[in-house]
mmJSON file of the N, C-alpha and C atoms, coordinates in Angstrom:
{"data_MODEL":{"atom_site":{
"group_PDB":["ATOM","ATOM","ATOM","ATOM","ATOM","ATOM","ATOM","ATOM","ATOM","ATOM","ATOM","ATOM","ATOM","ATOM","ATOM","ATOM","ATOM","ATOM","ATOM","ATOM","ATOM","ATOM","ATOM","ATOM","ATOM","ATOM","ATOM","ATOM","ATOM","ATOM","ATOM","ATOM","ATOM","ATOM","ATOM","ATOM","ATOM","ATOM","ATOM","ATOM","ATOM","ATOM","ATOM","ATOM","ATOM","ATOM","ATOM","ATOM","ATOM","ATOM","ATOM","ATOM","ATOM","ATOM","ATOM","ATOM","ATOM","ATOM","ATOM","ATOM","ATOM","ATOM","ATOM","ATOM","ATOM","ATOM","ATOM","ATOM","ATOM","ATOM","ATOM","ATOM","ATOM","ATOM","ATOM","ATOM","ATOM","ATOM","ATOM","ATOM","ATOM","ATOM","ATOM","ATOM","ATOM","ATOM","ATOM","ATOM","ATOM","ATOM","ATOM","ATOM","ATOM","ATOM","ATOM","ATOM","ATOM","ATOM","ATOM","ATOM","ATOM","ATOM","ATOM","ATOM","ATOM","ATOM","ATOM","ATOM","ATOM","ATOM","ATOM","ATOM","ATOM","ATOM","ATOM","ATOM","ATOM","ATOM","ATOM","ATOM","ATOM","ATOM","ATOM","ATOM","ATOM","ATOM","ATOM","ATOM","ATOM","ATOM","ATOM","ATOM","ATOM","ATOM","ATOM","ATOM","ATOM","ATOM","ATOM","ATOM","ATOM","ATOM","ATOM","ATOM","ATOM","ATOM","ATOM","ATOM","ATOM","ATOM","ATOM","ATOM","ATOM","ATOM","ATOM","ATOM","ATOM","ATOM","ATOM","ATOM","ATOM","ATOM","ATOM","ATOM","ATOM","ATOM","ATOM","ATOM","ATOM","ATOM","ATOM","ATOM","ATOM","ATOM","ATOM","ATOM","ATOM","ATOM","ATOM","ATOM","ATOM","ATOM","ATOM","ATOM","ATOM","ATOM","ATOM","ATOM","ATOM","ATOM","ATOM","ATOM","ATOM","ATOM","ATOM","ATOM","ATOM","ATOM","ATOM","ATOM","ATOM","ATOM","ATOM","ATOM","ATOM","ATOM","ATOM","ATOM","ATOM","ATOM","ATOM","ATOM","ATOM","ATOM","ATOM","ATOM","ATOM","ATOM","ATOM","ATOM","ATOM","ATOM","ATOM","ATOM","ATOM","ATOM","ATOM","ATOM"],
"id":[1,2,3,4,5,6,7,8,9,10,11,12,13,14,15,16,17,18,19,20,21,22,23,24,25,26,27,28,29,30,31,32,33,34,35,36,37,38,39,40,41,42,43,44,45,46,47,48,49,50,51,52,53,54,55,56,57,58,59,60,61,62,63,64,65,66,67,68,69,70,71,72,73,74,75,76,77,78,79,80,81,82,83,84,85,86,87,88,89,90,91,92,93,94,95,96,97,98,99,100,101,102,103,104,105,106,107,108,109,110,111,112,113,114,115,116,117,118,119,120,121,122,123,124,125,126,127,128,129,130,131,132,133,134,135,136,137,138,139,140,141,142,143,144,145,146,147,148,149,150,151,152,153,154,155,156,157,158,159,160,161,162,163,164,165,166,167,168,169,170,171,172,173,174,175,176,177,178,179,180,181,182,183,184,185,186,187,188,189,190,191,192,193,194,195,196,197,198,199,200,201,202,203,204,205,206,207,208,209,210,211,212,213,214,215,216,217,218,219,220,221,222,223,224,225,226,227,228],
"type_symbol":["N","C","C","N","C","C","N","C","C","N","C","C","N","C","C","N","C","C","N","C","C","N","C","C","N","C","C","N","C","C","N","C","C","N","C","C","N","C","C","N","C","C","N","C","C","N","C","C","N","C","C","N","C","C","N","C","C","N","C","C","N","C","C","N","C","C","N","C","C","N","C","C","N","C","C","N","C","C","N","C","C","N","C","C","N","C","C","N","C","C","N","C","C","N","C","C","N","C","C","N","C","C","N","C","C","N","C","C","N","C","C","N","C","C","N","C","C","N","C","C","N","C","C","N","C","C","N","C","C","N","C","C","N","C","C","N","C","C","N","C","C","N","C","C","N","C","C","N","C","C","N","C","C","N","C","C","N","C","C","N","C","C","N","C","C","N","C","C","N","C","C","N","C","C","N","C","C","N","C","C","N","C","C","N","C","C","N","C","C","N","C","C","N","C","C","N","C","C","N","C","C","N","C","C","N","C","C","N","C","C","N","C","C","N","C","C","N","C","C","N","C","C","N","C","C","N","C","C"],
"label_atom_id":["N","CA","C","N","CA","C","N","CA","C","N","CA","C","N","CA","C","N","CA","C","N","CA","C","N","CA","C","N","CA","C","N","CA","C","N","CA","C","N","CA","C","N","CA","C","N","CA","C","N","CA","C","N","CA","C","N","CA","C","N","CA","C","N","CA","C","N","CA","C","N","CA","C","N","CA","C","N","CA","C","N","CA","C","N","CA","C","N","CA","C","N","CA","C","N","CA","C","N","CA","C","N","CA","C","N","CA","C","N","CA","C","N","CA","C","N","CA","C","N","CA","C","N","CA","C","N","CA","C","N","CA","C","N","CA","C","N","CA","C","N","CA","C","N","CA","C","N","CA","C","N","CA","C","N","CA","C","N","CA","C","N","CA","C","N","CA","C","N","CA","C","N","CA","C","N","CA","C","N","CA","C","N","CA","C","N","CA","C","N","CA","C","N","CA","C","N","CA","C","N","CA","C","N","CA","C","N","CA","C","N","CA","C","N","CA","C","N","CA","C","N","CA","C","N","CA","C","N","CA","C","N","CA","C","N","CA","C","N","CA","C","N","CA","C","N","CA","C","N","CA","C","N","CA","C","N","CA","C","N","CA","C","N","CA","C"],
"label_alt_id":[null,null,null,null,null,null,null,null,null,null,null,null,null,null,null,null,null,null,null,null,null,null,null,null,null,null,null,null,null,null,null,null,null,null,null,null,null,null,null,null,null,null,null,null,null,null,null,null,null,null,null,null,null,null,null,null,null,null,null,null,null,null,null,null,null,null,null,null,null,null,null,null,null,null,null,null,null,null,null,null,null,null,null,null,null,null,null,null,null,null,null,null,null,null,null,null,null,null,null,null,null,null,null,null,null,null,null,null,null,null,null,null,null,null,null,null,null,null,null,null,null,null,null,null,null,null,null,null,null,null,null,null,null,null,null,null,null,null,null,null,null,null,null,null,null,null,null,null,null,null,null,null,null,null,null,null,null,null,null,null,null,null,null,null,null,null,null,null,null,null,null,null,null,null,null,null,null,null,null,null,null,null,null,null,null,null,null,null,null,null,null,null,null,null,null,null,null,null,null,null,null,null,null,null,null,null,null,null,null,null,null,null,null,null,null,null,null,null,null,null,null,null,null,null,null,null,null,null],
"label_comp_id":["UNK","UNK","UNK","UNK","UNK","UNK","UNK","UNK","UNK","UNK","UNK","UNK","UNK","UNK","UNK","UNK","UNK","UNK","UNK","UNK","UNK","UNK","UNK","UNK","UNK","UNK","UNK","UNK","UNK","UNK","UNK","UNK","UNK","UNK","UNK","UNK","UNK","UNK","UNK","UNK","UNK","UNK","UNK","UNK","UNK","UNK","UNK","UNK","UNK","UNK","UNK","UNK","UNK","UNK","UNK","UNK","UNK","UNK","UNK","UNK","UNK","UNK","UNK","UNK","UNK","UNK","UNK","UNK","UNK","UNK","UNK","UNK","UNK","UNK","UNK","UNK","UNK","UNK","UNK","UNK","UNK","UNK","UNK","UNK","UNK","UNK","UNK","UNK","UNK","UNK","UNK","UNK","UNK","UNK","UNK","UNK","UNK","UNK","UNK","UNK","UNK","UNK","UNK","UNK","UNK","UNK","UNK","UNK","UNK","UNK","UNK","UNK","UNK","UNK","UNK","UNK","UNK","UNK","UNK","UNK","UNK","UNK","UNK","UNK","UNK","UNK","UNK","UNK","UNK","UNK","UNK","UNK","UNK","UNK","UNK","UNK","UNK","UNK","UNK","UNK","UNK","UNK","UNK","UNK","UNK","UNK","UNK","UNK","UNK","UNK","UNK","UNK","UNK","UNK","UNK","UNK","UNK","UNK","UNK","UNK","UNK","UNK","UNK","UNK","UNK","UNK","UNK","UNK","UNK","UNK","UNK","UNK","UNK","UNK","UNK","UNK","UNK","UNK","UNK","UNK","UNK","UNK","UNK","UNK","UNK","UNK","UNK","UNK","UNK","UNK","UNK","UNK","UNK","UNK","UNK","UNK","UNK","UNK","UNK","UNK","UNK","UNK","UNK","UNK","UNK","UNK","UNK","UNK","UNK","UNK","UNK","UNK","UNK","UNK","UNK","UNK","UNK","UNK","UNK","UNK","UNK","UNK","UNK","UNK","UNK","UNK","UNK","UNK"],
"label_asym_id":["A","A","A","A","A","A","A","A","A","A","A","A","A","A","A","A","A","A","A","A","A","A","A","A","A","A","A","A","A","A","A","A","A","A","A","A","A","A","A","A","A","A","A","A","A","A","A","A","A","A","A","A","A","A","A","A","A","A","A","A","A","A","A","A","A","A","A","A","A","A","A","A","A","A","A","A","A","A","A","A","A","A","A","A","A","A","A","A","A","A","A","A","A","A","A","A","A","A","A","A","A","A","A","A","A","A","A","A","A","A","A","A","A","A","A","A","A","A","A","A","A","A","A","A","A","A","A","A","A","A","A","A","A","A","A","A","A","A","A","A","A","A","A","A","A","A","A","A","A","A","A","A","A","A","A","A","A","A","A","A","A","A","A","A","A","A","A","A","A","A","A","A","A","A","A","A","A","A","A","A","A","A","A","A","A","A","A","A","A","A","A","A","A","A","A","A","A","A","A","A","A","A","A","A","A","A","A","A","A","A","A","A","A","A","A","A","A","A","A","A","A","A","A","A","A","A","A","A"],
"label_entity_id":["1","1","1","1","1","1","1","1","1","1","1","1","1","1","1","1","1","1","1","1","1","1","1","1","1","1","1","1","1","1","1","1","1","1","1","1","1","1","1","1","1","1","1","1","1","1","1","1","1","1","1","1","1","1","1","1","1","1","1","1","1","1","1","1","1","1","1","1","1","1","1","1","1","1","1","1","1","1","1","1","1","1","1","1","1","1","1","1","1","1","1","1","1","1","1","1","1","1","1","1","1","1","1","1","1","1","1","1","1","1","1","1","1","1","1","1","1","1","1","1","1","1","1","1","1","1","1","1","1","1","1","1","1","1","1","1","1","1","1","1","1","1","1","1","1","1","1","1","1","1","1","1","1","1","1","1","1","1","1","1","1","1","1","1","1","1","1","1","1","1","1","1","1","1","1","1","1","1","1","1","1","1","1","1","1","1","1","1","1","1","1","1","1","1","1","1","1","1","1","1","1","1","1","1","1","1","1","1","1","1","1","1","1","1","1","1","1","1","1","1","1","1","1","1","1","1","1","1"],
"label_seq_id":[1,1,1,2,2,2,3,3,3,4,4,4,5,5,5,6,6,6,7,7,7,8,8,8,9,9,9,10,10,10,11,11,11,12,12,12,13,13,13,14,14,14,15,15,15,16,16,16,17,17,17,18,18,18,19,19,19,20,20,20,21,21,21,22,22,22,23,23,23,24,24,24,25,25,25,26,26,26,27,27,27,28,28,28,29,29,29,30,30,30,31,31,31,32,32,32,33,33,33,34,34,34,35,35,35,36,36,36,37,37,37,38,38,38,39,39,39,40,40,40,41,41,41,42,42,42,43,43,43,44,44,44,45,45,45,46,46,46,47,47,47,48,48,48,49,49,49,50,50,50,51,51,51,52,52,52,53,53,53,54,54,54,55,55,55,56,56,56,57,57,57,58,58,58,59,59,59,60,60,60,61,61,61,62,62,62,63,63,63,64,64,64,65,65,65,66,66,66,67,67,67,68,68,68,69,69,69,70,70,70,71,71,71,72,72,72,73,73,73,74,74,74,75,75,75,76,76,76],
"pdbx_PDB_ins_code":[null,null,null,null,null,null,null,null,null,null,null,null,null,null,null,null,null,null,null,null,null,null,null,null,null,null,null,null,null,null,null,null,null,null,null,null,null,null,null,null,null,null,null,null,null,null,null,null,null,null,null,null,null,null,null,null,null,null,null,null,null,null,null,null,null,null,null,null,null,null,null,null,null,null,null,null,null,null,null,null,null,null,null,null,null,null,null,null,null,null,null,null,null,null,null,null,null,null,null,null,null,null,null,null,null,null,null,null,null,null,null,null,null,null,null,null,null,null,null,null,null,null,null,null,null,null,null,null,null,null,null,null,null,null,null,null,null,null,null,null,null,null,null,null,null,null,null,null,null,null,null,null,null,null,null,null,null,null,null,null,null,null,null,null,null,null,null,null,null,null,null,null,null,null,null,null,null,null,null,null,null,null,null,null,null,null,null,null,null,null,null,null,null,null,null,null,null,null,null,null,null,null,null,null,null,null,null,null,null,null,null,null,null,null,null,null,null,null,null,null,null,null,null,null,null,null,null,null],
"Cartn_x":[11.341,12.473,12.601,12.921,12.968,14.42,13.858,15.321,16.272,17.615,18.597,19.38,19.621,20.508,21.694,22.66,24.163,24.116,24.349,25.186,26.419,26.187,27.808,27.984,29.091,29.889,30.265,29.681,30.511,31.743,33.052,34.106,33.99,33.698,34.205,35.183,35.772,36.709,35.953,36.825,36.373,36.464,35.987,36.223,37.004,36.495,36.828,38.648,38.671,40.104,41.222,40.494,41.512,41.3,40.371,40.458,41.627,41.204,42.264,43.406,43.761,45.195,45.51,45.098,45.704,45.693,44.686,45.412,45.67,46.609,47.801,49.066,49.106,50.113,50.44,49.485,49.656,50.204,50.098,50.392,51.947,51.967,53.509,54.469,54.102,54.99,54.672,53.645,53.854,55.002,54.752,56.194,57.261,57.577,59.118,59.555,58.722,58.614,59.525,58.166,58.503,59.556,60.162,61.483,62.174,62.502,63.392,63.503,62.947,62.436,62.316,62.252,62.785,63.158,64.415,65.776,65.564,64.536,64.705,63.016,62.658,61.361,61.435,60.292,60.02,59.584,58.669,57.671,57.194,58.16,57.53,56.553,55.528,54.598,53.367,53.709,52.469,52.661,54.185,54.162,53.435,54.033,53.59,51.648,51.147,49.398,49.128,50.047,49.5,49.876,50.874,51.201,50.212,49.983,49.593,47.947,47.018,46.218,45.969,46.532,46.351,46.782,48.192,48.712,47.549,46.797,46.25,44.967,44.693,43.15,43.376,44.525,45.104,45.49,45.641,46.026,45.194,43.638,42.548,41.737,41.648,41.269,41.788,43.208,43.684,43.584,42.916,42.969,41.547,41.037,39.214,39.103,40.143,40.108,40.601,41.484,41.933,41.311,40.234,39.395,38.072,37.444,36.657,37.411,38.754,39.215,39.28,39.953,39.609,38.175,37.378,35.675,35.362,35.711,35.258,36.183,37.485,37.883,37.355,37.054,36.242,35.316,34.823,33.306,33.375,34.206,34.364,35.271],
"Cartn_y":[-79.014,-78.138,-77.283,-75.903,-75.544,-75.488,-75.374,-75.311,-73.928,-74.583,-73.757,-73.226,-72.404,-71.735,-71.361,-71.827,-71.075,-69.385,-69.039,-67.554,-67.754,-66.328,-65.533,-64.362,-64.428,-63.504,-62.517,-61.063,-59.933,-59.585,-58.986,-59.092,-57.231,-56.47,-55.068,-54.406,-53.488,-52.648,-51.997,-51.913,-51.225,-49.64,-48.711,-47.4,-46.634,-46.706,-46.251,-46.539,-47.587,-48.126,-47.419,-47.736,-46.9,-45.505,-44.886,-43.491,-42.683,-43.684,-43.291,-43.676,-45.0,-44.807,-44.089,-43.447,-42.482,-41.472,-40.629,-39.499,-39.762,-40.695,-41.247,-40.66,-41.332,-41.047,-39.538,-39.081,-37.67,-37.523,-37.708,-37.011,-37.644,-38.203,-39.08,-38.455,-37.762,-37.567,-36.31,-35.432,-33.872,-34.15,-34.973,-35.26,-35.134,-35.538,-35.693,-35.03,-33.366,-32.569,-31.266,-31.51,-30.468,-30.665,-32.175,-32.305,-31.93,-31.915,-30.986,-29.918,-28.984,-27.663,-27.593,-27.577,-27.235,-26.29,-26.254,-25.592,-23.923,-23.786,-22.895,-21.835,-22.482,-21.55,-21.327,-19.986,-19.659,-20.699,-20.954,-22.093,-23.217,-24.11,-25.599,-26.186,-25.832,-26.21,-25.593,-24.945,-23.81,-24.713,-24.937,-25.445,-27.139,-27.653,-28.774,-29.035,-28.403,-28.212,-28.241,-27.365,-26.73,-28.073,-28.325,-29.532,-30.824,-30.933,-32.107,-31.776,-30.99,-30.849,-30.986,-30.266,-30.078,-31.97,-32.432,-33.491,-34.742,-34.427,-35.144,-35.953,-34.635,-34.343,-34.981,-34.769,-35.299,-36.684,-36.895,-38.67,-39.299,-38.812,-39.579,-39.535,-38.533,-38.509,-39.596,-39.705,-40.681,-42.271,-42.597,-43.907,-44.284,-43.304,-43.489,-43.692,-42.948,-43.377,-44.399,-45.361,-46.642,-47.948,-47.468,-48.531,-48.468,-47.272,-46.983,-47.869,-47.547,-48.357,-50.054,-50.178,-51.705,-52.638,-51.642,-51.842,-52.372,-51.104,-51.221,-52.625,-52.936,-54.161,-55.204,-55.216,-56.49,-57.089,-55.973,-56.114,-56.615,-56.046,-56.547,-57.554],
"Cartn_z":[-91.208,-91.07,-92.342,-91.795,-93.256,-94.162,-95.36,-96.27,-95.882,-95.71,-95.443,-96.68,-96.888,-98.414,-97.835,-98.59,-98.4,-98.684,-97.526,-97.435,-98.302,-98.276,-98.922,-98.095,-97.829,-96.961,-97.764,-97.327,-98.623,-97.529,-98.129,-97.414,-98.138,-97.462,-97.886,-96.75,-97.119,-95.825,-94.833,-94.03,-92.625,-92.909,-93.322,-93.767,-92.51,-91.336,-90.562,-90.052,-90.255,-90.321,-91.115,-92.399,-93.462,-93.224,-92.689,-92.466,-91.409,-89.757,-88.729,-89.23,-90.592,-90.389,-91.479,-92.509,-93.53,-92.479,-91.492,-90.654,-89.482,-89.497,-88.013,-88.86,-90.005,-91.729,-91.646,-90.993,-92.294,-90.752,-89.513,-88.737,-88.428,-88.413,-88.391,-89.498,-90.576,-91.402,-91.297,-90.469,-90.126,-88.778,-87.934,-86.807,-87.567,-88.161,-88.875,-89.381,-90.482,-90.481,-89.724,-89.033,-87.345,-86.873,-86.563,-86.312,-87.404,-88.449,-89.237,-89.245,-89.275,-89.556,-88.078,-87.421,-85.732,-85.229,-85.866,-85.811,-86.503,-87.255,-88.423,-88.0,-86.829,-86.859,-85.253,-84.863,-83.869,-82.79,-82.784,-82.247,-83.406,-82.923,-83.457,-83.601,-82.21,-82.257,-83.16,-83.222,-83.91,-85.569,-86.053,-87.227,-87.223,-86.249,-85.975,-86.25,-85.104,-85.076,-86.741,-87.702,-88.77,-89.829,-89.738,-90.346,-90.15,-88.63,-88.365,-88.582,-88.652,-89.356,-90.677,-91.218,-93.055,-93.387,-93.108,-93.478,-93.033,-91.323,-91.224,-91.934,-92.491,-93.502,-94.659,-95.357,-96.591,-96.301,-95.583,-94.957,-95.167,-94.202,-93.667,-95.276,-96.181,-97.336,-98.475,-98.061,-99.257,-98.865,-97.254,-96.844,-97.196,-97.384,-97.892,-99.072,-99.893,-101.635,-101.653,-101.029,-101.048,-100.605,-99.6,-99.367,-100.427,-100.967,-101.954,-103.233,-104.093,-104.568,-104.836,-103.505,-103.262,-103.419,-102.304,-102.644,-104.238,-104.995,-106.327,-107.141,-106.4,-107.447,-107.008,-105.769,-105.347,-105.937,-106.162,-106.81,-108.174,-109.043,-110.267,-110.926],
"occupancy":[1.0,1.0,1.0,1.0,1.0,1.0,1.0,1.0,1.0,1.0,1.0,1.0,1.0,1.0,1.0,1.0,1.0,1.0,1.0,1.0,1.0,1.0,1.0,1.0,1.0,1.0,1.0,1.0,1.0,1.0,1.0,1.0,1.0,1.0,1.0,1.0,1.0,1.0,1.0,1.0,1.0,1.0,1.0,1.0,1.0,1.0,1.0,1.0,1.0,1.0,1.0,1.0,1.0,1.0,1.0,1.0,1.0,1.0,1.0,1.0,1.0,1.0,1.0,1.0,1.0,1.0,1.0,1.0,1.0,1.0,1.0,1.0,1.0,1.0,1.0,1.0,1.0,1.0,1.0,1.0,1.0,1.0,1.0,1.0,1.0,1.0,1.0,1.0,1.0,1.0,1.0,1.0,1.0,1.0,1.0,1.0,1.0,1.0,1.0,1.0,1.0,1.0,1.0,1.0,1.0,1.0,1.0,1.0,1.0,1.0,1.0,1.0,1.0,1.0,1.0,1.0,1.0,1.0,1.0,1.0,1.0,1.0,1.0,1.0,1.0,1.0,1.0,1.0,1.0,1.0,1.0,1.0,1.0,1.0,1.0,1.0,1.0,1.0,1.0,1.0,1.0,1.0,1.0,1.0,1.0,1.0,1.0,1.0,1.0,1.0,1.0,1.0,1.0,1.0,1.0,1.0,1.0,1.0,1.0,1.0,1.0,1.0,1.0,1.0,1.0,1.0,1.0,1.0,1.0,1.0,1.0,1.0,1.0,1.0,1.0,1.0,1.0,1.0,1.0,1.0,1.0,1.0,1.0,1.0,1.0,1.0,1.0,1.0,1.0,1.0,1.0,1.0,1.0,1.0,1.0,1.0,1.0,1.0,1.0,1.0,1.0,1.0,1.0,1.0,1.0,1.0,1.0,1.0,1.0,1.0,1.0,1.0,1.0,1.0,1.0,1.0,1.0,1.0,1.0,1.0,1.0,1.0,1.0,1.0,1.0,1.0,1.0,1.0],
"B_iso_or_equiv":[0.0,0.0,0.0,0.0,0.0,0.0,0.0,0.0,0.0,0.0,0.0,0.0,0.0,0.0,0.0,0.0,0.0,0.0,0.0,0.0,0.0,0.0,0.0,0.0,0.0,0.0,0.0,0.0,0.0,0.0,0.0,0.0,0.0,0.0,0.0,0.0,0.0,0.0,0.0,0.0,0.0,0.0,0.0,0.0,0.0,0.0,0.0,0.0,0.0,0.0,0.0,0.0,0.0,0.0,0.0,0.0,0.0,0.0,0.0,0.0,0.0,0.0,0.0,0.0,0.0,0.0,0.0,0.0,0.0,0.0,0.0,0.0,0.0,0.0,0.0,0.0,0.0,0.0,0.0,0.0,0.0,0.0,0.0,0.0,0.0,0.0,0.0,0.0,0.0,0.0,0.0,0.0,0.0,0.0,0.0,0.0,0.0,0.0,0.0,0.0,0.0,0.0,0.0,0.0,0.0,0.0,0.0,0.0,0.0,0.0,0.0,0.0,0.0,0.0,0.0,0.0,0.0,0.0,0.0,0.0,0.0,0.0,0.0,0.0,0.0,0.0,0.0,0.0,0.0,0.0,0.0,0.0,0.0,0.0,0.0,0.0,0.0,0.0,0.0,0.0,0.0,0.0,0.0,0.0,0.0,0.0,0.0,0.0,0.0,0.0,0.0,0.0,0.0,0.0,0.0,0.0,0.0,0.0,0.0,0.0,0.0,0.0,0.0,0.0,0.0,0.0,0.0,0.0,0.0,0.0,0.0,0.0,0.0,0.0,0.0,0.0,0.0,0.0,0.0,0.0,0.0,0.0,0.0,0.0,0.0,0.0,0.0,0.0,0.0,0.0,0.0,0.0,0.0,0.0,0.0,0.0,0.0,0.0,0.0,0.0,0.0,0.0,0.0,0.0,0.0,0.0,0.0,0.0,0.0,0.0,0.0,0.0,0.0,0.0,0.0,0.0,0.0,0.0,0.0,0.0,0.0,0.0,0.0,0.0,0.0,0.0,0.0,0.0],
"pdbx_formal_charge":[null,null,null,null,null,null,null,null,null,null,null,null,null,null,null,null,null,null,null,null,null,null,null,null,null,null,null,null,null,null,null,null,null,null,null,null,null,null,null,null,null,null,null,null,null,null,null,null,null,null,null,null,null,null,null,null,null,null,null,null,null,null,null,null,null,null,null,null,null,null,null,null,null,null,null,null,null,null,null,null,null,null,null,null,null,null,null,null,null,null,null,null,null,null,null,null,null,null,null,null,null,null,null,null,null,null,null,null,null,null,null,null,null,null,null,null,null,null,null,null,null,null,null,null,null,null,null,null,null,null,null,null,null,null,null,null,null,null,null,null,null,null,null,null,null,null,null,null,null,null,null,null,null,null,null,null,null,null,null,null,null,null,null,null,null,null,null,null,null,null,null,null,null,null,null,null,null,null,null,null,null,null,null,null,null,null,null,null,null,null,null,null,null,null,null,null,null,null,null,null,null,null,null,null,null,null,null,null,null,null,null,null,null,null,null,null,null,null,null,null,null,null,null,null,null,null,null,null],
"auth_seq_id":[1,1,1,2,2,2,3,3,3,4,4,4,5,5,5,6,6,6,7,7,7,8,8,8,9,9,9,10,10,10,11,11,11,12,12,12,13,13,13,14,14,14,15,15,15,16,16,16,17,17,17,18,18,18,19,19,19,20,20,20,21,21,21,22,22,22,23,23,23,24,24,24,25,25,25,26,26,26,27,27,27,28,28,28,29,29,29,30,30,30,31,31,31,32,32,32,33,33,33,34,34,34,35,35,35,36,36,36,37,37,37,38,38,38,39,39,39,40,40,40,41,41,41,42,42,42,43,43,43,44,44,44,45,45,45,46,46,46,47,47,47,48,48,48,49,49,49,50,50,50,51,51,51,52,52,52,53,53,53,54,54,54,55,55,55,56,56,56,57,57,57,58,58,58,59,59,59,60,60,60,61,61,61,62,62,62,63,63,63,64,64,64,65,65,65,66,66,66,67,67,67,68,68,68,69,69,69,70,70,70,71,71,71,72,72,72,73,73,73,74,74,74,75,75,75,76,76,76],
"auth_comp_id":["UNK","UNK","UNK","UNK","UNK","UNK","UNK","UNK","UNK","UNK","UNK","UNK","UNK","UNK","UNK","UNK","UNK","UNK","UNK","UNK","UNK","UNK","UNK","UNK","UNK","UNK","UNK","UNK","UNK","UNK","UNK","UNK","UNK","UNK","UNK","UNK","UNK","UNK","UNK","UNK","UNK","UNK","UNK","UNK","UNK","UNK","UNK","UNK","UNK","UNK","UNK","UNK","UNK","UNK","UNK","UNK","UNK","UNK","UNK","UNK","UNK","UNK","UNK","UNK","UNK","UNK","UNK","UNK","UNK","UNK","UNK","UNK","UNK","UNK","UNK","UNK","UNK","UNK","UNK","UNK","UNK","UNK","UNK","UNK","UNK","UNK","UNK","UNK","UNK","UNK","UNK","UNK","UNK","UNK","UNK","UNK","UNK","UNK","UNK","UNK","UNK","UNK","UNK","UNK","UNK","UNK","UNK","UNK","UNK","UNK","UNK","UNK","UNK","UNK","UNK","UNK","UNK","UNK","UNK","UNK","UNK","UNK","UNK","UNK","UNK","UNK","UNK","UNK","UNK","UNK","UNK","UNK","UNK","UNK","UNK","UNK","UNK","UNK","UNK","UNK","UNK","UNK","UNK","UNK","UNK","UNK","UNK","UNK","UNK","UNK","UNK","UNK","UNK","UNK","UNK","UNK","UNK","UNK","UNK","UNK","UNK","UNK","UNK","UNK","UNK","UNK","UNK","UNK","UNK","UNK","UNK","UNK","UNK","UNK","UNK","UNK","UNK","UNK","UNK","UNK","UNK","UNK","UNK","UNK","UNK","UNK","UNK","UNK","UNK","UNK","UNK","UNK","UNK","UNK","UNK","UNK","UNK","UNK","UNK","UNK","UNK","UNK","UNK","UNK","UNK","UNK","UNK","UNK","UNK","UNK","UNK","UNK","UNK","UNK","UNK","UNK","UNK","UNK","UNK","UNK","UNK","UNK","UNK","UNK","UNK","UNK","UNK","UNK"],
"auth_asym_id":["A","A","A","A","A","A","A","A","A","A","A","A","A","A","A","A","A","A","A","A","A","A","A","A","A","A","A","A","A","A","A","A","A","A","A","A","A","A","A","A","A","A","A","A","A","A","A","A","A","A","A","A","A","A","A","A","A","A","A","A","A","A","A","A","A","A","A","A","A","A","A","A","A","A","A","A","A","A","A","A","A","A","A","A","A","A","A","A","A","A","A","A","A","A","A","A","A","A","A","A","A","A","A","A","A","A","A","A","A","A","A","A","A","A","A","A","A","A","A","A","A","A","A","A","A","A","A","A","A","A","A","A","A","A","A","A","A","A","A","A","A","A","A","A","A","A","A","A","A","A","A","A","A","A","A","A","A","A","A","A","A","A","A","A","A","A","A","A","A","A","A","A","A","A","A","A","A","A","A","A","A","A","A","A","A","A","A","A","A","A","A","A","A","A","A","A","A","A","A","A","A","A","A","A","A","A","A","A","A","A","A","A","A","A","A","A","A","A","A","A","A","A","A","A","A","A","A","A"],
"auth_atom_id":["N","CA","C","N","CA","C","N","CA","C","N","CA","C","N","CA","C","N","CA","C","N","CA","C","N","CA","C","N","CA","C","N","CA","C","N","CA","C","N","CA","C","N","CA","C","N","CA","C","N","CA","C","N","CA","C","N","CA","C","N","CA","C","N","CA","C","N","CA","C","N","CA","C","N","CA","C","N","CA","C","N","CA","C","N","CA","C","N","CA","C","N","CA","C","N","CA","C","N","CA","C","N","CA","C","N","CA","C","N","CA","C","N","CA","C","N","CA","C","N","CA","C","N","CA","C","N","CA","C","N","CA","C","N","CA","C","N","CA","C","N","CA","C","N","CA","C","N","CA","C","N","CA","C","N","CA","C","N","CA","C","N","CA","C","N","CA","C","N","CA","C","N","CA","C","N","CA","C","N","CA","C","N","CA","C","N","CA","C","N","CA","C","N","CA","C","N","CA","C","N","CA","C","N","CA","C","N","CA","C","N","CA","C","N","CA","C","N","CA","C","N","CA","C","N","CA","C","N","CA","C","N","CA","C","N","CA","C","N","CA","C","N","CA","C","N","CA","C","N","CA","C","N","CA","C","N","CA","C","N","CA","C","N","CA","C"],
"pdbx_PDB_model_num":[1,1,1,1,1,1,1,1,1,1,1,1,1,1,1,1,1,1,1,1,1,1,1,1,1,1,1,1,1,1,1,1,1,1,1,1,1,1,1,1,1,1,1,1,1,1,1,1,1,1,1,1,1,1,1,1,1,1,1,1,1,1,1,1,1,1,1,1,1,1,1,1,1,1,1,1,1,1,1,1,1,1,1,1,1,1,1,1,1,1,1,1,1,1,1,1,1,1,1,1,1,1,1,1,1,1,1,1,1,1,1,1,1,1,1,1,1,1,1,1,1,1,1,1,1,1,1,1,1,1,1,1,1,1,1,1,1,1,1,1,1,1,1,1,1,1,1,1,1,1,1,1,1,1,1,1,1,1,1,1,1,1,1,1,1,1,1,1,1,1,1,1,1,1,1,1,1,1,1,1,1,1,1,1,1,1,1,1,1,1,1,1,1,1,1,1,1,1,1,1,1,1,1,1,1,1,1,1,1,1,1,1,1,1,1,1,1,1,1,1,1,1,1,1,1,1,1,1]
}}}
């Protein structure tokens, strides 16, 4: 039989995870937004799309620097 060696389990993040939920974030807090500012513009939606883009991008960007982050303390 041959010799068996203990594994080690590396435990890193799911990137993809932290990505959809930093731009779910950005889009949830472009909603809330749009609902404020509502009242004060032509078409909402048009602000909304614009919000929920840009915010979304900036979301999904800052949930990637946080799992990159984490990555790196793990490690050290």
């Amino acid at each position: 039989m041959p010799e068996q060696r203990p594994t080690t389990r590396r435990a890193s993040p799911r990137y993809l995870r932290f990505l959809v939920t930093g731009g779910l974030v950005g889009v949830l807090v472009a909603t809330a937004l749009t609902v404020r500012r509502s009242d004060q513009v032509e078409q909402p939606w048009v602000l909304f799309l614009y919000l929920a883009l840009m915010l979304g991008a900036i979301g999904a960007l800052l949930g990637g620097l946080v799992a990159v982050v984490l990555e790196s303390r793990r490690r050290s």
